[in-house]
Every structure is written in structure tokens, then in C-alpha cells.
C-alpha positions as CSV (number, residue, x, y, z in Angstrom):
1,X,-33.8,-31.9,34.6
2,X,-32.6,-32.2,30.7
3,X,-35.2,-29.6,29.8
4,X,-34.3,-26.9,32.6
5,X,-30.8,-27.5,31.9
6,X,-31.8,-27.1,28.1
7,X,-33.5,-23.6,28.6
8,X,-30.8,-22.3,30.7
9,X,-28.0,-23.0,27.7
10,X,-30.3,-20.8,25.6
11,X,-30.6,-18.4,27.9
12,X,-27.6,-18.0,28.6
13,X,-26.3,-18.2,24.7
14,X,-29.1,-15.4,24.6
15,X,-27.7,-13.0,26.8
16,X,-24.1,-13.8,25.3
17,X,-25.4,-12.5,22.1
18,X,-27.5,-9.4,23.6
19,X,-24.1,-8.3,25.7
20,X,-22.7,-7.3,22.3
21,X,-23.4,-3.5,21.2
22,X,-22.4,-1.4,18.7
23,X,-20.6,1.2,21.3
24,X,-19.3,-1.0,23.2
25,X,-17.9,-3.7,21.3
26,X,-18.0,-3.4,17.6
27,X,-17.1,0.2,16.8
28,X,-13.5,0.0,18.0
29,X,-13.1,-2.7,16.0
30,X,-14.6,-0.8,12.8
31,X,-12.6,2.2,13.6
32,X,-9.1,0.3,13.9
33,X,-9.8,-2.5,11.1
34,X,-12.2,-0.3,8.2
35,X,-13.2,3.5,8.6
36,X,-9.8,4.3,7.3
37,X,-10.7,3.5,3.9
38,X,-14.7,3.6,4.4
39,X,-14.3,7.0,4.6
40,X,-15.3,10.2,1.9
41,X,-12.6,10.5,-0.5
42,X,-11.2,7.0,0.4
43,X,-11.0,3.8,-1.9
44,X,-13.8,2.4,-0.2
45,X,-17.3,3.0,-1.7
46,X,-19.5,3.6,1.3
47,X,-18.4,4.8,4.5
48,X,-18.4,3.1,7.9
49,X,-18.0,6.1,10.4
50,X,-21.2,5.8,12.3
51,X,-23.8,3.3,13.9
52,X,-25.9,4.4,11.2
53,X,-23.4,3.4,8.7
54,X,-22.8,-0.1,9.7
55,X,-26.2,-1.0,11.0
56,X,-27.8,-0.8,8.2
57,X,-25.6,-3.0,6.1
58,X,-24.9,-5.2,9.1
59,X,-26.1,-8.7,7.4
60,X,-23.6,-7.7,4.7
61,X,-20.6,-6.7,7.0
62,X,-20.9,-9.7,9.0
63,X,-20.8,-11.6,5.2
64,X,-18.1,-10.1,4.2
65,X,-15.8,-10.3,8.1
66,X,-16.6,-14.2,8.1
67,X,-15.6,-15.0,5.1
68,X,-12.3,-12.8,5.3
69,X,-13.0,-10.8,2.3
70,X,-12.9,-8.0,4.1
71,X,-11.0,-6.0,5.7
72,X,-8.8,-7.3,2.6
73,X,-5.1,-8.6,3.7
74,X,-3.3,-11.1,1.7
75,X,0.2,-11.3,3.7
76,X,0.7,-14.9,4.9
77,X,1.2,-14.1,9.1
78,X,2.4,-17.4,9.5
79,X,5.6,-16.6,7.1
80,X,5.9,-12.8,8.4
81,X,3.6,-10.7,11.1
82,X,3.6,-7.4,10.0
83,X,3.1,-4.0,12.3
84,X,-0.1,-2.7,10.4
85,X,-2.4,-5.9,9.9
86,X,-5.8,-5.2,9.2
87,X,-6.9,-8.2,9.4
88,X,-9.3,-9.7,11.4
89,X,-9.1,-12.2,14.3
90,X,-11.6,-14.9,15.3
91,X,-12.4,-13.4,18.2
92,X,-13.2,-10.0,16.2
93,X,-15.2,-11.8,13.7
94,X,-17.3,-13.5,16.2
95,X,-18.0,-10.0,18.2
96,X,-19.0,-8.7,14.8
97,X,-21.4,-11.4,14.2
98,X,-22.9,-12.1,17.2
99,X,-23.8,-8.0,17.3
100,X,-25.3,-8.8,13.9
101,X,-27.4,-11.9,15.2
102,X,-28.2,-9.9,18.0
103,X,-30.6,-7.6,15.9
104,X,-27.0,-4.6,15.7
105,X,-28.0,-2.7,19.3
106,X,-26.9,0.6,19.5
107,X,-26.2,-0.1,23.1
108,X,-26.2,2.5,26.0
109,X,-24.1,4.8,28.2
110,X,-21.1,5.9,26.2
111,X,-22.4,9.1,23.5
112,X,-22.3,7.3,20.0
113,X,-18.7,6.7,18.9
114,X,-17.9,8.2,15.2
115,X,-14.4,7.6,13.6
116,X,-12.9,10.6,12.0
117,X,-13.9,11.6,9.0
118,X,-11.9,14.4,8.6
119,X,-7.7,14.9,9.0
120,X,-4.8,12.8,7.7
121,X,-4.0,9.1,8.7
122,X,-1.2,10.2,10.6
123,X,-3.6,11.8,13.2
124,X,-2.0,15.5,12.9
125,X,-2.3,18.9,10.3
126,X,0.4,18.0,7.7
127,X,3.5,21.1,7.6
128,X,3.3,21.1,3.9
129,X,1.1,19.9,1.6
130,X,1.9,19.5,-2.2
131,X,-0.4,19.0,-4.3
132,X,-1.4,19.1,-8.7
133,X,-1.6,22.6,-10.3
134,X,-4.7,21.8,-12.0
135,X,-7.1,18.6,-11.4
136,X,-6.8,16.0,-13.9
137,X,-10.5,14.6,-15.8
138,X,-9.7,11.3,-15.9
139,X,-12.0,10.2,-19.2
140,X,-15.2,7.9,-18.8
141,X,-14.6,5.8,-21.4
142,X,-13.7,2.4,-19.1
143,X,-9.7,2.6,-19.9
144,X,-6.9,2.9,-17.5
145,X,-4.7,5.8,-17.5
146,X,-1.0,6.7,-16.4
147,X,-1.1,10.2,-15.7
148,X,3.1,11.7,-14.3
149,X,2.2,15.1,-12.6
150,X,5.1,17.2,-11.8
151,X,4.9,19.6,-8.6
152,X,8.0,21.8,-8.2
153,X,8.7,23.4,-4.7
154,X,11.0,26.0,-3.2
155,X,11.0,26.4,0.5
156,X,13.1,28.5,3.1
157,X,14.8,25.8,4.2
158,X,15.2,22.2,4.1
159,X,13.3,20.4,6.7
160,X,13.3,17.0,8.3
161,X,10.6,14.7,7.7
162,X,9.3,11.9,9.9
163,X,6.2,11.2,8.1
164,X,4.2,11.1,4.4
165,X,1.0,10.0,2.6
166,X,-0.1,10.5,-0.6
167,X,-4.0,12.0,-0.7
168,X,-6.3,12.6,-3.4
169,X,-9.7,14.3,-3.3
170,X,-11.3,10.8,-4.1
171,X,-9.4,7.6,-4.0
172,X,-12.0,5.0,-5.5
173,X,-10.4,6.3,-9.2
174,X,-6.9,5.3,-8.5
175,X,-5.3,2.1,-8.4
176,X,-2.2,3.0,-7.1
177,X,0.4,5.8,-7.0
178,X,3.9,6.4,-6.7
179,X,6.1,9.7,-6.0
180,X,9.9,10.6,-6.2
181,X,11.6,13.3,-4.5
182,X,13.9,15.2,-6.2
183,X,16.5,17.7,-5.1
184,X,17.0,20.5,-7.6
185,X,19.4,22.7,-5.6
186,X,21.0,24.0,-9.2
187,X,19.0,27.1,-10.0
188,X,20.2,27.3,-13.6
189,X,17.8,24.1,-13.9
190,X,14.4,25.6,-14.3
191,X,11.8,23.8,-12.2
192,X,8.7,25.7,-13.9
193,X,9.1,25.4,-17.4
194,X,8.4,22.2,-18.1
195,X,4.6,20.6,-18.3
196,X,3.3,20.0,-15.5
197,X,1.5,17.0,-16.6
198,X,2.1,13.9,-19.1
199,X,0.0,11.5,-20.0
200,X,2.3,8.5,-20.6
201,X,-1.2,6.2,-21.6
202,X,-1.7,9.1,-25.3
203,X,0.9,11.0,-25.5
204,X,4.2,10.6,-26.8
205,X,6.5,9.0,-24.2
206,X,9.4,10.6,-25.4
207,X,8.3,14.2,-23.8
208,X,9.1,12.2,-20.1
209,X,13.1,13.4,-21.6
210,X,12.2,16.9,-19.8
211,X,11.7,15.7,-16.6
212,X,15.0,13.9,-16.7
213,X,17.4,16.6,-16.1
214,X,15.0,16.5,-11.9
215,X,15.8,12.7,-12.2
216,X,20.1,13.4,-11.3
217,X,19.5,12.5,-7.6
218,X,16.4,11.4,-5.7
219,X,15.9,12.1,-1.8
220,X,13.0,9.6,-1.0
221,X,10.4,7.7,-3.0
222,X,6.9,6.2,-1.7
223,X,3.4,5.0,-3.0
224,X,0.4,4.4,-2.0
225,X,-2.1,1.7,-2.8
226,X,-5.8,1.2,-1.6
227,X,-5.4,0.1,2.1
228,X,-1.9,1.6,2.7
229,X,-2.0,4.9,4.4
230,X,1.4,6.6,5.4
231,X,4.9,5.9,5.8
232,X,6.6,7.1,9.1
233,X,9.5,6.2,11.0
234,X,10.7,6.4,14.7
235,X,12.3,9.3,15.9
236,X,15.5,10.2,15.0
237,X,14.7,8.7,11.4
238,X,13.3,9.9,8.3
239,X,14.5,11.7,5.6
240,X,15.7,15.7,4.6
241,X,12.8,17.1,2.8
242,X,15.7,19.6,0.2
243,X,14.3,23.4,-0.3
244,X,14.2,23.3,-3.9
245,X,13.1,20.3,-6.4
246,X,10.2,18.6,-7.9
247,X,8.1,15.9,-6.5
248,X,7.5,13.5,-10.1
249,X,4.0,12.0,-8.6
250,X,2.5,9.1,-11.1
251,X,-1.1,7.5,-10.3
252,X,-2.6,4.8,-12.2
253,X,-6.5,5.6,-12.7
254,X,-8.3,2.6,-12.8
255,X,-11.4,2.6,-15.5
256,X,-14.3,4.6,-14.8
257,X,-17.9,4.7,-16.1
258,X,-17.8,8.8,-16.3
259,X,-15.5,11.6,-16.1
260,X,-14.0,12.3,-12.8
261,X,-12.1,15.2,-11.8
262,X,-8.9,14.4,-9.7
263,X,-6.9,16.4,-7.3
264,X,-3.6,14.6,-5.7
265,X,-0.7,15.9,-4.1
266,X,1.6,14.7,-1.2
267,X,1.2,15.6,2.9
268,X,4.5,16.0,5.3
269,X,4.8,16.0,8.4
270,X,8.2,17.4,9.9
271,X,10.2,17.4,12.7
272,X,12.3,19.5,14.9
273,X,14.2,16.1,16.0
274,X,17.6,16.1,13.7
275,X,17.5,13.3,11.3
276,X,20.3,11.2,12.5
277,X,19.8,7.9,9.8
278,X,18.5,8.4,6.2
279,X,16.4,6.3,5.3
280,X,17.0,4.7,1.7
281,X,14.6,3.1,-0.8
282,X,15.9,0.2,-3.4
283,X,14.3,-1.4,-5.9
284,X,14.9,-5.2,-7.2
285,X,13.6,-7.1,-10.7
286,X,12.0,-5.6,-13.6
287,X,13.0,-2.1,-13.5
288,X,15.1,-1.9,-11.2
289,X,18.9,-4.5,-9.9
290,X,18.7,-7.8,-11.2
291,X,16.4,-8.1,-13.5
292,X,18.8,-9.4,-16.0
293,X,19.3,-11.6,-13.7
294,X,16.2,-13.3,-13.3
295,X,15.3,-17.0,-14.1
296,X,13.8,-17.7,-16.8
297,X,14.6,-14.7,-18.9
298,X,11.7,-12.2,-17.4
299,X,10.2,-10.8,-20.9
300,X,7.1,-12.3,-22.0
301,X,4.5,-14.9,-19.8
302,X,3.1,-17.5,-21.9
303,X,-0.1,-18.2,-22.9
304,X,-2.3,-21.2,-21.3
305,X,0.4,-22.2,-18.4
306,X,1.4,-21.3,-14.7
307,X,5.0,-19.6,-15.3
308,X,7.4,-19.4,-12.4
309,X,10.6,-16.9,-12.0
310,X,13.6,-16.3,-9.8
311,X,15.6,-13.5,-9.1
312,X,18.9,-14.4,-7.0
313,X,21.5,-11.5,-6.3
314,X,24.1,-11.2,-3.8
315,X,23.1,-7.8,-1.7
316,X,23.1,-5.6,0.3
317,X,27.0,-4.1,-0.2
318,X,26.4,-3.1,3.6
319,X,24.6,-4.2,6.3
320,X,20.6,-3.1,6.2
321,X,17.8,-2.8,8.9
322,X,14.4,-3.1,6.1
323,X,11.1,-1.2,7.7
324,X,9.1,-1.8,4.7
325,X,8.6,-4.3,2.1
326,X,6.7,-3.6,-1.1
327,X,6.3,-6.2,-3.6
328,X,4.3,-5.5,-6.9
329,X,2.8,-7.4,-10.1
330,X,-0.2,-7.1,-11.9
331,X,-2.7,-9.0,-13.5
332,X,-1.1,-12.4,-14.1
333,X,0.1,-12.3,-11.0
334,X,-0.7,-15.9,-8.5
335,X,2.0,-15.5,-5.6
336,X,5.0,-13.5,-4.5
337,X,8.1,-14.8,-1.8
338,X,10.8,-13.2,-1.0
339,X,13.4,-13.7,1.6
340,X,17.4,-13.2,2.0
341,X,20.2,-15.9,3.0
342,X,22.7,-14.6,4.7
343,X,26.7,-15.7,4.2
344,X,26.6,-17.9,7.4
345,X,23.6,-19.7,5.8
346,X,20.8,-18.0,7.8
347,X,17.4,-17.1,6.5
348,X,15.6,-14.2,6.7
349,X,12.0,-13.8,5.6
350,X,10.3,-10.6,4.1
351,X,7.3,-11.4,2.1
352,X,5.0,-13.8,1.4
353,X,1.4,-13.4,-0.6
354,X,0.0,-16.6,-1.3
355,X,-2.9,-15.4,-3.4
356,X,-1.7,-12.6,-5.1
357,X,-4.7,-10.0,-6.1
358,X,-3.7,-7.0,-8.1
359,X,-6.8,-5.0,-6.4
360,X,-5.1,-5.5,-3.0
361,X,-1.5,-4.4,-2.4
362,X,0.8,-3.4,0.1
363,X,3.5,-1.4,1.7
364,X,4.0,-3.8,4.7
365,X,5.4,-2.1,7.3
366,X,7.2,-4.6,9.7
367,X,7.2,-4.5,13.9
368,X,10.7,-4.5,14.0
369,X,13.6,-4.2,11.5
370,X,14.7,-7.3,9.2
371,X,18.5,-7.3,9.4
372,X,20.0,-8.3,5.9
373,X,23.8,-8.8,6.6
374,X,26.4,-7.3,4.3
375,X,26.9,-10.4,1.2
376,X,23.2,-11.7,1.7
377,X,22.0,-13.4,-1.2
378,X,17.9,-11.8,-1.7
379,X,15.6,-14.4,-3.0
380,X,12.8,-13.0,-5.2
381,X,10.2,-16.1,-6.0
382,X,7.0,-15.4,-8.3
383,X,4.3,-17.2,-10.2
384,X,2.1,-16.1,-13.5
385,X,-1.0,-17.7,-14.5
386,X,-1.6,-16.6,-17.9
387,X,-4.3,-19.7,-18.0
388,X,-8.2,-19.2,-18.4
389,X,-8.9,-19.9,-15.1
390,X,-7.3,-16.7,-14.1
391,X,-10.4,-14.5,-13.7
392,X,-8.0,-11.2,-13.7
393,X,-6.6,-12.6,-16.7
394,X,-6.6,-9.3,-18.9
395,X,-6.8,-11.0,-22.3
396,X,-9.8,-13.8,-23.4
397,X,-8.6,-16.2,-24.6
398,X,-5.5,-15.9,-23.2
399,X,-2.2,-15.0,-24.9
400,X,1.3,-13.8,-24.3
401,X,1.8,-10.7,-22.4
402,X,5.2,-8.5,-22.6
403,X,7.2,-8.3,-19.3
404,X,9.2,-5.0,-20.3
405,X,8.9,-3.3,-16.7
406,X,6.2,-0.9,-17.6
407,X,3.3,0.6,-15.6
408,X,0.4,-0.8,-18.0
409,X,-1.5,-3.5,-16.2
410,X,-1.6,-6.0,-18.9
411,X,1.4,-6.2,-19.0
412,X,4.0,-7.2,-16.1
413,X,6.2,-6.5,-13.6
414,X,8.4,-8.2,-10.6
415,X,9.4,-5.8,-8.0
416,X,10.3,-5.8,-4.8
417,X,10.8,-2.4,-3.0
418,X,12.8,-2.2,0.1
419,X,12.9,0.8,2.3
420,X,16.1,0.9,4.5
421,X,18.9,2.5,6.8
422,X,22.2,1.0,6.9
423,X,22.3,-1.2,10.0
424,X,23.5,-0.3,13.3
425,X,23.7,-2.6,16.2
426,X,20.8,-2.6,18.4
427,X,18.5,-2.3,15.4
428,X,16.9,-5.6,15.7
429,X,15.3,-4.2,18.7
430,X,13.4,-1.2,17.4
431,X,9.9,-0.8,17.4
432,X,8.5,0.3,14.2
């Protein structure tokens, strides 16, 4: 009796296992959670569009799912959920690996299912795309660069814009990238004349001074880091693209082994919808409100110790509705909190990475609007470890790295970006 009983279990365990296919079960889980990056030109370096594709590196895949490496997220979803999670769940992982203990079957019926390889990540033919006059060779030589590239535009009209994304012709070289929009309605300011280019890694800094008199007023800045895609919003929102400025796009390269050309620009995607709410981006702690005000003084991280800061500041001055968060450090970085109290004592959580990794950052995007009453006090908690156990650490042995706000990765920054509209009731509700 014990052995029929015995067989059946394995039978049936058997079958479990067989029932899982590549068509059926595992690609739509590919598709959602890692084509988007394992795609040509994306950060990823191999693509995962096809059976083909992940069959033959299934014993590595299901490595890499069940030990949550990959697809990489480092938000705590206990603290906040956000809208575009790519991370796994159990019952994913186990579909993944019992295909992969299953021998990876094709499976039958349904024609082989292949995620797009071509097209944007917001599914539709961008309205205008913006992009570099001439590609940039970003050197071989195994150091980082900060390239600003400025792309002037002059269009008909203004037009209303309910989507972006930043897109380069190969992703694995750049580490991140950010872009402003600036209106330059004055025509006596020329848009043309100045360089089009400046390296702020070897050449003299001071030549950014030309780009300042674009800098007056900026309509909408955004960024994009390996994982993050684009940032929309829901109808009725967005932002007014102006007819005349400059976009001032800055990537960070990340080292490379050989030359590599790069071509980046900016997609948009309009709308005929009017734009009733503006959405606003603000920036807190080095480089941006507050950071005189954080605790200890933010300016250097010592050497051979776990350093912790606060930044504490009464905002917003009105009511805001946040749709994304964006928190950034670099190297040093361990972990990153931030919530807001509001004046009746009321907590509101935005952000919370645990184990910070400087490979893996984020615009989070959340499901629906965090509401941060007018007189809230925003909390910005974060930790450093300068020590040697710190296997980012950029310096051996370690020593004390400068915490001026700028771009260069061994050095450091604490900034949180918030991307707003001011509040109106019924916000809490929205879907983002």
C-alpha cells in the first residue's frame, strides 16, 4: 500500500513539473518581468525575447530568479508597494524553476511567443524624438565619463505631453542619465551657438557658464537608470512640451574595455487631451533644498566607519499628490528612507531601500498618489559605509570621500527627487 501510494506522489509531482512550458507558463512571465531590458540596445547583456533565448541559459535563469538577483529590485514592499515592481513572486519563481527541472519544454498549441524587440517601452511610435547631433566615442580606457549634450528644438507649436523616455542606441555603456527641459521662448537668446557637447569629466567646467543663460526656467526634468523605462501620467496630466528651448541631457558612461560609439536623445509622446495639472519636479539634499540642513554637516564620509545623515525640512508650502519617488547615492551608499510627518502627526511613507546598490536604481513610480499635506515635515534618512567590507567601496584602503553634490561616483550625493502636482481632493484615489 505504502509503495503504490509512494509511486503515485511521484507521479503525480512528475506530471506537476511536465505541465509547465515555455508558451504557456514561463514566457509571460519573461516578457512582463525581463525582455524589457534583455533586449538589443538595452542594459542587459544578452537578450531574453525568445524560447531560444532562455532555454538555453535556463540552469542559469532559474539561478539567478531563486536567489532574487534577478530581475533586480531593491525597494522594501513591505514599507511601500510600488506600481511598476519587477520583482518576482514565489509563485513566479517556482513556475520558472519547475519549467527548468522539467528539461525547459517548448510546449504545444499557441505559435512561439516573442516579446518585442523593436518600439518604445510605452508601446506606441514616439511624436518627436530628440536626439545628439553627433554620437559621442566614449574612450576604452576603463574610466567613467560625464558627458552634458545640449539638443536645441524649435517646433510649430507647443504640445502637451503625457509621456517620456530617455533611449540610447546601446544602454549597457550608461549608468544613468538625466535631462532638463528648458523653455527658450526669447529669440534674442541663441539656441545654436553654443557647443553642443561638454565633457564635464576633461574639460574645463567653467564652459557649462554658456548653457546657463537656457537654465532661467525649466519645464520638466527626468532620468533614466538601467531598469526604469518611461515616465507617464494619467490623462489629463503631464506637462507642456514649449516650441522653442533646449533639452540639457547629461549621461554618466560607466567604464568600458573599448571605444563605443553612443547616440542618445529623448522620445515624447503627446496628446490632444488639454493638460489640466502640471506636473512639478523638486529636488531635496545635496544639490538641491536642505542640504544645509542636513545632520551631520553632509561634506565628507569618513574613512573605516558606517556614517549616518538626516535631512529634516518643513515642506511642501502647498498640499502635494507625489507619483514618483527617486532617491540617489553612489558608491558608499548602504540604505536610503524617506518619509513625511504631517502637522496633525501622521506619517507618510515614500522610500525605503534597505540594501542600497549603486548598479540598481529607481524612479519608483507609485499605484496611487502619496498625499504630503501643506507644513509636512519630509524625513530624508541615509547610511555610508566607507569601511572595507564595502565591496563598491571606490577607494582600497579606504579613505575620506568629498560630499560636494557632484556627479562623479566616488564621490557622494543624497537626493531625493519628487515628481508632483499640487493636491486636489480626490487625489488619493487615482490610479497611476
Amino acid at each position: 500500500m505504502y509503495r503504490i501510494v509512494f509511486l503515485f506522489l511521484i507521479t503525480f509531482s512528475f506530471s506537476h513539473i511536465q505541465a509547465q512550458t515555455y508558451n504557456k507558463d514561463v514566457a509571460p512571465i519573461i516578457q512582463a518581468k525581463c525582455a524589457y531590458c534583455h533586449k538589443p540596445g538595452e542594459a542587459a547583456p544578452f537578450n531574453l525575447l525568445s524560447y531560444e533565448d532562455v532555454a538555453k541559459r535556463a540552469s542559469f535563469v532559474k539561478k539567478v530568479v531563486e536567489s532574487r538577483y534577478m530581475p533586480p529590485w531593491k525597494a522594501d514592499d513591505n514599507y511601500v508597494s510600488f506600481a511598476h515592481n519587477r520583482s518576482l513572486s514565489n509563485e513566479e519563481i517556482k513556475t520558472i524553476s519547475d519549467w527548468v527541472k522539467a528539461g525547459a519544454p517548448k510546449g504545444k498549441g499557441d505559435a512561439e511567443k516573442t516579446a518585442n524587440i523593436e518600439g518604445t517601452a510605452y508601446g506606441r511610435k514616439p511624436d518627436l524624438t530628440l536626439k545628439v547631433k553627433n554620437p559621442y566615442t566614449v574612450p576604452g580606457d576603463n574610466y567613467e565619463r560625464f558627458i552634458v549634450y545640449k539638443i536645441p528644438f524649435e517646433l510649430p507649436d507647443s504640445a502637451n505631453v503625457e509621456a517620456v523616455e530617455f533611449f540610447s542606441n546601446d544602454k549597457k555603456i550608461v549608468h544613468h542619465a538625466n535631462y532638463a527641459v528648458h523653455a527658450v521662448l526669447d529669440t534674442g537668446i541663441d539656441i545654436n551657438s553654443t557647443a553642443d557637447m561638454l565633457n564635464l569629466t576633461e574639460d574645463d567646467r567653467r564652459k557649462y557658464d554658456q548653457y546657463l543663460p537656457y537654465k532661467k526656467t525649466m519645464t520638466y526634468y527626468g532620468g533614466w537608470i538601467p531598469g526604469s523605462s518611461y515616465q507617464a501620467f494619467p490623462k489629463g496630466f503631464g506637462w507642456v512640451m514649449p516650441k522653442r528651448g533646449v533639452i540639457l541631457l547629461t549621461v554618466h558612461y560607466a567604464p568600458q574595455g573599448k571605444d563605443e560609439a553612443s547616440i542618445a536623445g529623448v522620445n515624447l509622446f503627446f496628446t490632444k487631451e488639454k493638460i489640466q495639472r502640471t506636473v512639478k519636479v523638486i529636488s531635496f539634499g545635496s544639490g538641491g533644498i536642505g542640504e544645509q540642513s542636513i545632520s551631520p554637516k553632509f561634506r565628507y564620509i569618513p574613512a573605516n566607519k558606517v556614517s549616518n545623515y538626516t535631512l529634516e525640512i518643513v515642506n511642501p508650502a502647498e498640499t502635494e499628490s507625489i507619483f514618483y519617488v527617486w532617491p540617489h547615492m553612489h558608491l558608499l551608499g548602504k540604505t536610503f528612507k524617506s518619509y513625511a510627518v504631517s502637522p496633525a502627526g501622521d506619517t507618510t511613507r515614500l522610500v525605503h531601500i534597505p540594501e542600497w546598490d549603486f548598479r540598481w536604481q529607481e524612479l519608483y513610480k507609485l499605484k496611487k498618489p502619496a498625499i504630503l499635506p501643506k507644513g509636512s515635515r519630509l524625513v530624508i534618512e541615509a547610511s555610508y559605509d566607507n569601511t572595507a567590507e564595502n565591496p563598491f567601496n571606490p577607494n582600497t584602503p579606504p579613505r575620506q570621500v568629498i560630499s560636494g553634490g557632484d556627479m562623479k561616483s566616488d564621490e557622494e550625493m543624497m537626493t531625493l527627487l519628487l515628481i508632483y502636482v499640487p493636491y486636489k481632493e480626490g487625489d488619493e484615489n487615482l490610479a497611476l
